[in-house]
Wavefront OBJ file of the C-alpha trace (Angstrom):
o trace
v 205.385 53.285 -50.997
v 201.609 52.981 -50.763
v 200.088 54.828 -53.813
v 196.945 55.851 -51.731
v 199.179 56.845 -48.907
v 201.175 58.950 -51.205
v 198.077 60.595 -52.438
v 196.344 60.860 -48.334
v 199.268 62.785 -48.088
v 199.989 64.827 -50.686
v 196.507 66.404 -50.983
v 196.568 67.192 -46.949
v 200.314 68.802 -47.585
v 199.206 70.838 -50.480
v 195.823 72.011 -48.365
v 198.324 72.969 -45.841
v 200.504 75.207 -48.388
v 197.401 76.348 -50.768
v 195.040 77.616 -48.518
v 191.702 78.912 -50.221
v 193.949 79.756 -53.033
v 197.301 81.538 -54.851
v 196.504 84.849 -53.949
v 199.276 86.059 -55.792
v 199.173 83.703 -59.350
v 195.678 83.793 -59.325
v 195.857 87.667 -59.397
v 198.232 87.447 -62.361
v 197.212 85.166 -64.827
v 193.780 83.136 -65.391
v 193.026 79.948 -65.537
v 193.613 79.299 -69.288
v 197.517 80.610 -69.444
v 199.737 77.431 -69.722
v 203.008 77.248 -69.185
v 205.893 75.131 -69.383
v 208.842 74.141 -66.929
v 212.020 72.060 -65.740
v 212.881 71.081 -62.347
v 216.765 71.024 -62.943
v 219.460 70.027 -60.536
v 221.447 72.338 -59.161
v 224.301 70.436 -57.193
v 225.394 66.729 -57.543
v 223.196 64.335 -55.935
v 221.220 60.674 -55.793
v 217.827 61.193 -57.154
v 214.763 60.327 -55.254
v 210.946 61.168 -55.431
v 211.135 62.260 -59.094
v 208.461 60.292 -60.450
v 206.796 58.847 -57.791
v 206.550 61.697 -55.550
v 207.101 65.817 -57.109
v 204.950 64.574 -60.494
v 202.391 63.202 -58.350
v 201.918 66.819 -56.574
v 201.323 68.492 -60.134
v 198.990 65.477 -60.860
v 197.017 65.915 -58.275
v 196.760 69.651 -58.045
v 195.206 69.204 -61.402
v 195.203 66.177 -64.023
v 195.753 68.203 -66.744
v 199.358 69.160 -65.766
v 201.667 66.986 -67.975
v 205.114 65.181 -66.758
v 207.408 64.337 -68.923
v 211.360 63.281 -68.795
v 211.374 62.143 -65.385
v 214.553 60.582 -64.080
v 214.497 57.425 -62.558
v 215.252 57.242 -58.659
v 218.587 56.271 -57.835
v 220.266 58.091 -61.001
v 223.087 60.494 -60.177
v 222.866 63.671 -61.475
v 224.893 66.808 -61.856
v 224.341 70.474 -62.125
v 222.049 71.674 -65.466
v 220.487 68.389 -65.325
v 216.932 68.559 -66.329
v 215.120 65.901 -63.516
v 211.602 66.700 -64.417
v 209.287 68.526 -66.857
v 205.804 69.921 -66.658
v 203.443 71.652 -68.813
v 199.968 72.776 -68.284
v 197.831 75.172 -66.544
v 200.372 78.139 -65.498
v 198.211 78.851 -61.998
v 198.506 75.332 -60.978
v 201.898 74.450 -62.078
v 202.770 77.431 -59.830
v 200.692 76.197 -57.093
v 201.948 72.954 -56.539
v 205.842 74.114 -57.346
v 206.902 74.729 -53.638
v 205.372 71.339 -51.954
v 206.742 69.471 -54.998
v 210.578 71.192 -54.453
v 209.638 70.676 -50.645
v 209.412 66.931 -51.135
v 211.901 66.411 -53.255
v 215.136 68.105 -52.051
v 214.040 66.418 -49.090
v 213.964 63.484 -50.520
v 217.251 63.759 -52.797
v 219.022 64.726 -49.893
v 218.659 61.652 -47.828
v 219.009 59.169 -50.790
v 222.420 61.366 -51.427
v 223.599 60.998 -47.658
v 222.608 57.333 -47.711
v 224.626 56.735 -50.432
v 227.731 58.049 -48.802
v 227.023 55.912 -46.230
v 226.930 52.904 -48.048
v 229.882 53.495 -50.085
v 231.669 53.699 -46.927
v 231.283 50.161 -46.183
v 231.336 48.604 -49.619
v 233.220 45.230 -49.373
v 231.975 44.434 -45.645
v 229.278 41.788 -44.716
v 227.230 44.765 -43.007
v 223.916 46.358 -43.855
v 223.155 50.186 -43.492
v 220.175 50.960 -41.693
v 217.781 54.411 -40.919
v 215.620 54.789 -37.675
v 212.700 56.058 -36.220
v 214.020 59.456 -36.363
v 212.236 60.526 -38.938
v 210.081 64.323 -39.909
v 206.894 63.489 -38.378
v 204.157 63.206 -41.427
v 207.380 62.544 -43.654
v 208.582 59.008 -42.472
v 206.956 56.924 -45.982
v 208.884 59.402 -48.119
v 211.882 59.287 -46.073
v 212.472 55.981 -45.158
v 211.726 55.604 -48.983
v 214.515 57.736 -49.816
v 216.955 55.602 -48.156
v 216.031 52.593 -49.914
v 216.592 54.513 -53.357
v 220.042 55.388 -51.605
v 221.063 51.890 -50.774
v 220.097 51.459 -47.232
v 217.504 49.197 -45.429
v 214.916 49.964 -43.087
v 214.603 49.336 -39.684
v 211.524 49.413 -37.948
v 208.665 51.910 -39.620
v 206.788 52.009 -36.712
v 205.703 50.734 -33.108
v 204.299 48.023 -34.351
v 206.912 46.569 -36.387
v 208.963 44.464 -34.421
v 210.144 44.627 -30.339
v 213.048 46.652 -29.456
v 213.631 46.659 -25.691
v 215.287 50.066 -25.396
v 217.214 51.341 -21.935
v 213.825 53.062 -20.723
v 211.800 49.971 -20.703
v 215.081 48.015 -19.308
v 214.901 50.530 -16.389
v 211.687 50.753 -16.163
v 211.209 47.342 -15.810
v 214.164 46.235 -13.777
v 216.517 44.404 -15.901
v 216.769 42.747 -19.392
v 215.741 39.136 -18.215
v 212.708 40.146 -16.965
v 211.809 42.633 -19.988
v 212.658 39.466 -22.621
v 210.393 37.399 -20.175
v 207.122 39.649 -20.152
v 207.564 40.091 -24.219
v 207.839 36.307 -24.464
v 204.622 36.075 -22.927
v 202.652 38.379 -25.249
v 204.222 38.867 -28.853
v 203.750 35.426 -31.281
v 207.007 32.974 -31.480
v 207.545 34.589 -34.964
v 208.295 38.353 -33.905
v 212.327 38.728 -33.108
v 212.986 40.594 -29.713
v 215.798 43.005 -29.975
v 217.333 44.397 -26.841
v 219.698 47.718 -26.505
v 222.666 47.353 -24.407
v 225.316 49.763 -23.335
v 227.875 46.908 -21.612
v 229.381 43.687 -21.771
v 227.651 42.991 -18.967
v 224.265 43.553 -20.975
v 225.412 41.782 -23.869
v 226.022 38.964 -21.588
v 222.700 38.957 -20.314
v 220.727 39.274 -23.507
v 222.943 36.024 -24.818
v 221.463 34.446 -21.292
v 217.865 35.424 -22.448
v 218.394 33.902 -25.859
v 217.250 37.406 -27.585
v 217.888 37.560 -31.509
v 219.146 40.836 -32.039
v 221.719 42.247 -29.985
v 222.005 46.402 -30.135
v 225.244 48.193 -28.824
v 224.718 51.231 -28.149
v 226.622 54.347 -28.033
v 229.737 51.475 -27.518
v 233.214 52.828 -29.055
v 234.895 50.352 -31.680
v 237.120 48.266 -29.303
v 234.054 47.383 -26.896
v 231.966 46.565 -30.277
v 234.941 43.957 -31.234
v 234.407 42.520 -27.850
v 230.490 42.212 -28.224
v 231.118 40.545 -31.411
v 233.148 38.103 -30.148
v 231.213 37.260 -27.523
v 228.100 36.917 -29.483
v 230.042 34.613 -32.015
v 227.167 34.388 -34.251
v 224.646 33.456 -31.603
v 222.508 36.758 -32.038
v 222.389 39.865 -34.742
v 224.758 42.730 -33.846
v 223.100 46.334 -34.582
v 225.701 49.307 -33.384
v 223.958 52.313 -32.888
v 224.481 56.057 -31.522
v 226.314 58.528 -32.825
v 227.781 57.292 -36.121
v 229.068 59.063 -38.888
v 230.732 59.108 -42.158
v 233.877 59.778 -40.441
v 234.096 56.155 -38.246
v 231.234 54.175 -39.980
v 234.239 51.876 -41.746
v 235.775 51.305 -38.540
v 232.937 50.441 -36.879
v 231.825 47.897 -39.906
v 235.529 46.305 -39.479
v 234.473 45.071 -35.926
v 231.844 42.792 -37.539
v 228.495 43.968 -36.326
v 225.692 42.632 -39.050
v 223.645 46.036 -38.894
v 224.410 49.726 -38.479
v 221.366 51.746 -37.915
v 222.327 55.719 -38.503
v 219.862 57.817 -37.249
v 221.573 61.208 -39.422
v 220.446 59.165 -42.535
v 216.969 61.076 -41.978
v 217.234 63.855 -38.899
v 220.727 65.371 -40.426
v 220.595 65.058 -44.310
v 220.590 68.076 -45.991
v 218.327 69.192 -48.545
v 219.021 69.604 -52.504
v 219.313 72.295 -54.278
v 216.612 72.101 -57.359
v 214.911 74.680 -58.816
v 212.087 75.229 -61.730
v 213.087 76.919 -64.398
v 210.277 78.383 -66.839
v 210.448 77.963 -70.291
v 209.503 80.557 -72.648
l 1 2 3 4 5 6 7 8 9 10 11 12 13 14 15 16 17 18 19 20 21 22 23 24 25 26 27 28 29 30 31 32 33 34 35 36 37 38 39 40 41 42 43 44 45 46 47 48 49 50 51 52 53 54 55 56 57 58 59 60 61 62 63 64 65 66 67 68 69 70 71 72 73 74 75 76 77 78 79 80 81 82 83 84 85 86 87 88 89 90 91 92 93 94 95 96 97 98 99 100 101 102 103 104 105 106 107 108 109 110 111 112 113 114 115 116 117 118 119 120 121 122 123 124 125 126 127 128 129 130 131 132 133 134 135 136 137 138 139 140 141 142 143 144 145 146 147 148 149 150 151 152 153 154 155 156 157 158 159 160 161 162 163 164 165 166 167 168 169 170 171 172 173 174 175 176 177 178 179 180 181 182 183 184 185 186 187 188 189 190 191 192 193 194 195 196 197 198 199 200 201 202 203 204 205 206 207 208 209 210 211 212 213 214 215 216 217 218 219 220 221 222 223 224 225 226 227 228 229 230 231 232 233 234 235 236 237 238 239 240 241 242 243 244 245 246 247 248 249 250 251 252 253 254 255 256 257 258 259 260 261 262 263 264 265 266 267 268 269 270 271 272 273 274 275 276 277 278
């Protein structure tokens, strides 16, 4: 992640969540209390955001908050573990405490579920992908997370790379002529990537001489038959619908990517909390 990014956007969040001020903490103690605190884990889970993210909302709420025993990203933790600590003003460590939870249980969570993921297919040739389906304003930390929990990244925006997705394909007529038009505007060192939902497709996009083949929404045996018929000609992405249930069989039909959108629009959020120290 892009430090400055990080910072654009933790400083707009915590405008958001601060307002003109902590009506409450500011009523209760001044500015010279400090206090001290742990972030501890309350569940199992894959650890995300720690350092790089939640101490980076105390830091910038105000520079005189100190962090201290941060866990690394990617460590598994359990319940009672002590993730983070911070000491300093008591009306700023308050302050920033929900945005920083926010962030991070968000975060946790989706390096967690990614991780399931992955262990699903350990042994097969196969990467585990995320998608554009991200929380709008959230997609750096997010598609961060997943790369803590093991996955790759697909596109992480617009820009990134041409998919030629079923609206375009009907918008435009058919695949041929969609692959043609892109041809003729995008440099010889993009890939074009093309979504099918039949043989038929599949067919076609071998015909066009695409790179990346995507079968979507396509149940296991018609995935087996894509494959085959690609033999190694093209990438094979399945997409749509996939879950922890039927990701293995759909890595034994030997697709080379499986993008799961649920990495980022299903995962649910950790439970941490901060604990004040006396």
């Amino acid at each position: 992640m892009d430090k400055n990014s990080i910072r654009e956007s933790i400083c707009s969040f915590l405008r958001e969540d601060v307002g003109r001020g902590d009506l409450t903490s500011e009523s209760i103690f001044s500015p010279e209390d400090k206090g001290r605190a742990n972030l501890v884990a309350r569940q199992f889970f894959i650890t995300a955001g720690v350092s790089t993210v939640a101490a980076e909302v105390f830091r910038i709420q105000n520079s005189d908050i100190l962090m201290s025993n941060g866990v690394e990203d990617g460590t598994l933790v359990q319940p009672g573990d002590v993730i983070l600590t911070v000491e300093g003003p008591v009306v700023d460590m308050l302050k920033a405490e929900r945005l920083a939870l926010n962030l991070l249980q968000r975060m946790c969570g989706i390096a967690t579920l990614t991780r399931e993921f992955v262990d699903r297919v350990k042994g097969y040739p196969v990467r585990v992908t995320d998608t554009r389906k991200t929380t709008p304003g959230l997609r750096m930390f997010e598609k961060y997370a997943v790369r803590v929990g093991g996955g790759f990244n697909h596109r992480y925006n617009l820009t990134d790379g041409v998919l030629i997705k079923d609206n375009h394909i009907a918008a435009c007529g058919s695949i041929s002529t969609a692959v043609a038009k892109v041809r003729q505007q995008v440099p010889h060192t993009i890939r074009i990537e093309v979504e099918t939902d039949t043989l038929e497709q599949v067919e076609e996009c071998l015909q066009c001489g695409v790179d990346i083949i995507m079968l979507d929404n396509m149940d296991v045996t018609a995935m087996a038959a894509a494959v085959s018929i690609v033999n190694g000609r093209a990438l094979v992405e399945a997409s749509g619908g996939v879950n922890l249930e039927h990701i293995e069989n759909i890595a034994k039909t030997g697709v080379d990517i499986i993008s799961v959108g649920a990495l980022t629009h299903s995962a649910p959020a950790c439970d941490i909390g901060m604990d004040w120290l006396l």
